[in-house]
N, CA and C atoms as a LAMMPS dump frame, in Angstrom:
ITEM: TIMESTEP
0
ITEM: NUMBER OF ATOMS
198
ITEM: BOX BOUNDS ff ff ff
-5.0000000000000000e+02 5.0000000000000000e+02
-5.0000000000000000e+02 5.0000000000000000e+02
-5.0000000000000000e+02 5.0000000000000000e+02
ITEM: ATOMS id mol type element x y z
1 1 1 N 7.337 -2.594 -1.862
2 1 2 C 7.888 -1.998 -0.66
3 1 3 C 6.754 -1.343 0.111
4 2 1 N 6.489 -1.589 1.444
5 2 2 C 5.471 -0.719 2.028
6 2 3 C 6.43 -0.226 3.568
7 3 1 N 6.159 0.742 4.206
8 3 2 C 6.661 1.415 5.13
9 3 3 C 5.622 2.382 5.977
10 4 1 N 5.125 2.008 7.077
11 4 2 C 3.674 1.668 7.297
12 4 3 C 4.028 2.796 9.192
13 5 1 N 3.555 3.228 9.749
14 5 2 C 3.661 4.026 11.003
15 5 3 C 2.131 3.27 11.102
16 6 1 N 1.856 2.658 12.975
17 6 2 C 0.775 2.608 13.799
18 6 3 C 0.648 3.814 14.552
19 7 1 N -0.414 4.587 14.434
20 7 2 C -0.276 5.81 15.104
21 7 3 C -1.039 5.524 16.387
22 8 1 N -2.553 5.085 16.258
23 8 2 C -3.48 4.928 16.828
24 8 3 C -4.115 3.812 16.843
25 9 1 N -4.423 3.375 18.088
26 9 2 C -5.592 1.688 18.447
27 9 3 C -7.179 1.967 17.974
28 10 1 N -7.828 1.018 17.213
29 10 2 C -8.793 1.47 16.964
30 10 3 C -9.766 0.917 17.859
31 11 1 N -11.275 1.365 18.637
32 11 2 C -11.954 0.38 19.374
33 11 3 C -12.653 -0.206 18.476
34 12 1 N -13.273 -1.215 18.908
35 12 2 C -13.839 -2.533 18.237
36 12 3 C -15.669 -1.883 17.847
37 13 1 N -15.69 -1.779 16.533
38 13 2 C -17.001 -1.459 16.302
39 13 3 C -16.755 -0.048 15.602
40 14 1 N -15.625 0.437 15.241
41 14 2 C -15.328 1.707 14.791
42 14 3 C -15.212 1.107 13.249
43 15 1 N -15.586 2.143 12.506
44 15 2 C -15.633 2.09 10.913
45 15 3 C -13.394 2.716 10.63
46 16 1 N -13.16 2.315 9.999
47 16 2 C -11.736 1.686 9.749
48 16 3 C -11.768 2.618 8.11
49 17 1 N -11.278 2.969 7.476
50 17 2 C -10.534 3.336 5.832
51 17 3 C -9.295 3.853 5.769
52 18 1 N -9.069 3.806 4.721
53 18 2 C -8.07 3.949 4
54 18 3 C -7.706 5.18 2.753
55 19 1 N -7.065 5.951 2.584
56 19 2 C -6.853 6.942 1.233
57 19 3 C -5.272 6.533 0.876
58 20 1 N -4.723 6.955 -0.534
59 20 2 C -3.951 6.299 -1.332
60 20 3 C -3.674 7.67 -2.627
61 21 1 N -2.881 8.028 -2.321
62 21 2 C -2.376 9.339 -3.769
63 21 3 C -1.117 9.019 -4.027
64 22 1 N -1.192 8.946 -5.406
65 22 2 C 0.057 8.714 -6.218
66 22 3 C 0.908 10.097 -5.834
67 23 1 N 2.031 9.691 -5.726
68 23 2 C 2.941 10.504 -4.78
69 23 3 C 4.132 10.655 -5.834
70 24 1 N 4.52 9.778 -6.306
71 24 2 C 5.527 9.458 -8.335
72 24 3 C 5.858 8.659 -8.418
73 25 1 N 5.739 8.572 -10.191
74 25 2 C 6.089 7.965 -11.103
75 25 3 C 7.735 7.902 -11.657
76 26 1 N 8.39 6.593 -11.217
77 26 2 C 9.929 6.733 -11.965
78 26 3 C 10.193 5.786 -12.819
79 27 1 N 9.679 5.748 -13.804
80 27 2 C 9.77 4.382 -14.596
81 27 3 C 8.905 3.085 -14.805
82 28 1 N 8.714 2.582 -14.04
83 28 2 C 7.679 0.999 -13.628
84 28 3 C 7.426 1.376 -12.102
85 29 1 N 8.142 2.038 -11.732
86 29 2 C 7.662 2.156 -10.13
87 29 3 C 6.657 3.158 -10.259
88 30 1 N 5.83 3.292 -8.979
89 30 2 C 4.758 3.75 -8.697
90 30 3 C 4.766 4.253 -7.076
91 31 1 N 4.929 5.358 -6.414
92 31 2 C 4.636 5.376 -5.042
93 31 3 C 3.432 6.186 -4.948
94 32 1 N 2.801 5.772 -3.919
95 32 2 C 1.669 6.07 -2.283
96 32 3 C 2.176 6.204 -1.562
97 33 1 N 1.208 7.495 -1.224
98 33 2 C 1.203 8.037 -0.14
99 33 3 C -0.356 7.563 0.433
100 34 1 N 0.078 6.801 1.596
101 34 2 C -0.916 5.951 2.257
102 34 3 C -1.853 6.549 3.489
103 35 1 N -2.72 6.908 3.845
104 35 2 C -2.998 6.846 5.088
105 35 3 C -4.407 6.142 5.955
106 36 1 N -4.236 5.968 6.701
107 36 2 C -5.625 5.178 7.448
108 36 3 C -6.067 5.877 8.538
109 37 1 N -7.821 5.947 8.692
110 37 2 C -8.136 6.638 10.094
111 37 3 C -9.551 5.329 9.963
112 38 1 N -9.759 6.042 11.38
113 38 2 C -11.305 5.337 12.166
114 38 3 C -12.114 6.893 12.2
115 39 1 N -13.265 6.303 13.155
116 39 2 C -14.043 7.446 13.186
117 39 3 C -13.639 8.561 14.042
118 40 1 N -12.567 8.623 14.82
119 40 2 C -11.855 9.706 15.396
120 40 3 C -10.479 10.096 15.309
121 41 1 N -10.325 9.494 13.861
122 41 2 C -8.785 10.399 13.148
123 41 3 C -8.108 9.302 12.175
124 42 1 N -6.612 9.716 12.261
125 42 2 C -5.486 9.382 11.704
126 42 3 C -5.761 8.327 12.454
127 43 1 N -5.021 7.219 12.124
128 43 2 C -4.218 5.752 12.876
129 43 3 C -3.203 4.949 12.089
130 44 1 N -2.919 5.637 11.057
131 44 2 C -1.862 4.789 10.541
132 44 3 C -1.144 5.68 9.143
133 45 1 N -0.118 5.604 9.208
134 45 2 C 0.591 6.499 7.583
135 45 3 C 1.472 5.725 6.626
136 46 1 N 1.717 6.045 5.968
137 46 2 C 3.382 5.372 5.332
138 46 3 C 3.149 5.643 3.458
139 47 1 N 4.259 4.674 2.895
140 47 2 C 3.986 5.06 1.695
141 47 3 C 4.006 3.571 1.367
142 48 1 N 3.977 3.343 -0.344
143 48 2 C 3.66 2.298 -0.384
144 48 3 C 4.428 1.715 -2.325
145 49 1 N 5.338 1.444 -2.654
146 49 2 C 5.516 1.255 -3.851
147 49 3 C 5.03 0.014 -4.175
148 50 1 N 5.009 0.241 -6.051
149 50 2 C 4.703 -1.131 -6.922
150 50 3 C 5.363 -0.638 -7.825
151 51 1 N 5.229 -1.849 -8.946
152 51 2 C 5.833 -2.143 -9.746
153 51 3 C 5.107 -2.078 -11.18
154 52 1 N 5.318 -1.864 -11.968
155 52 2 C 3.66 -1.932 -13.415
156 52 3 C 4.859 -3.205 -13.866
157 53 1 N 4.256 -4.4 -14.029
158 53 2 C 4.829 -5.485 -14.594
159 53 3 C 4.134 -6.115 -15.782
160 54 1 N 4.852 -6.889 -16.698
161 54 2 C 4.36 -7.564 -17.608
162 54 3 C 3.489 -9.005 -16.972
163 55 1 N 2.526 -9.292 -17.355
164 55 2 C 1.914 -10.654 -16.992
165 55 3 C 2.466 -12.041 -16.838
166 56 1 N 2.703 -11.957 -18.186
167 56 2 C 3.203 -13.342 -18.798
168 56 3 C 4.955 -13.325 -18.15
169 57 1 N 5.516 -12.448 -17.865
170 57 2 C 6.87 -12.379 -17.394
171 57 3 C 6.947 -12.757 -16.444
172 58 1 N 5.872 -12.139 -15.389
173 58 2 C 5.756 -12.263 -14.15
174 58 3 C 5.685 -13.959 -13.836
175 59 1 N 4.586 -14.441 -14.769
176 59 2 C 4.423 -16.229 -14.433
177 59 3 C 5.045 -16.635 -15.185
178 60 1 N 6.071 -16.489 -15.54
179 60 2 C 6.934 -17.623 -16.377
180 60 3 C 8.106 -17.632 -15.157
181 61 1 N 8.498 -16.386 -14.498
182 61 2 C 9.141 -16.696 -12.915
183 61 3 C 8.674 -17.344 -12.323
184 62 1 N 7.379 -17.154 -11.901
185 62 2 C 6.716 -17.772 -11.079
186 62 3 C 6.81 -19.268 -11.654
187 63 1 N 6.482 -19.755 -12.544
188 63 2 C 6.351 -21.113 -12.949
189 63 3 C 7.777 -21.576 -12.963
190 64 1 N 8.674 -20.79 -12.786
191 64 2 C 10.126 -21.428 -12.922
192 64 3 C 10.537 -21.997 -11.458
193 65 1 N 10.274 -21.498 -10.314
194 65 2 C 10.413 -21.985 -9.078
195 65 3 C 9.833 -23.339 -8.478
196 66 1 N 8.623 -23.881 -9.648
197 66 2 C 8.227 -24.945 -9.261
198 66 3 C 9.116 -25.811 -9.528
């Protein structure tokens, strides 16, 4: 799941990052707290979940759709 706010346009030639803090833990889920700036601020927020999954689970779905 990601849920993402554009705050700000960045100009072309501006250095761009990103920060990311675990925000909680409920089980296998995982949320972020996301945010992005350039060299003159904020430009972007949101949060961001995952999942902690098994490997082999994951591609045996995956291999089942073929």
């Amino acid at each position: 799941e990601l849920a993402i706010s554009h705050i700000s346009a960045t100009s072309v030639g501006l250095d761009v990052w990103a920060e990311a803090e675990v925000t909680a833990v409920d089980g296998s889920i995982i949320t972020f707290a996301v945010t992005a700036y350039d060299e003159k601020g904020k430009i972007g927020e949101g949060t961001h979940k995952r999942a902690v999954i098994t490997s082999q689970k994951f591609l045996d779905k995956v291999y089942a759709k073929l």
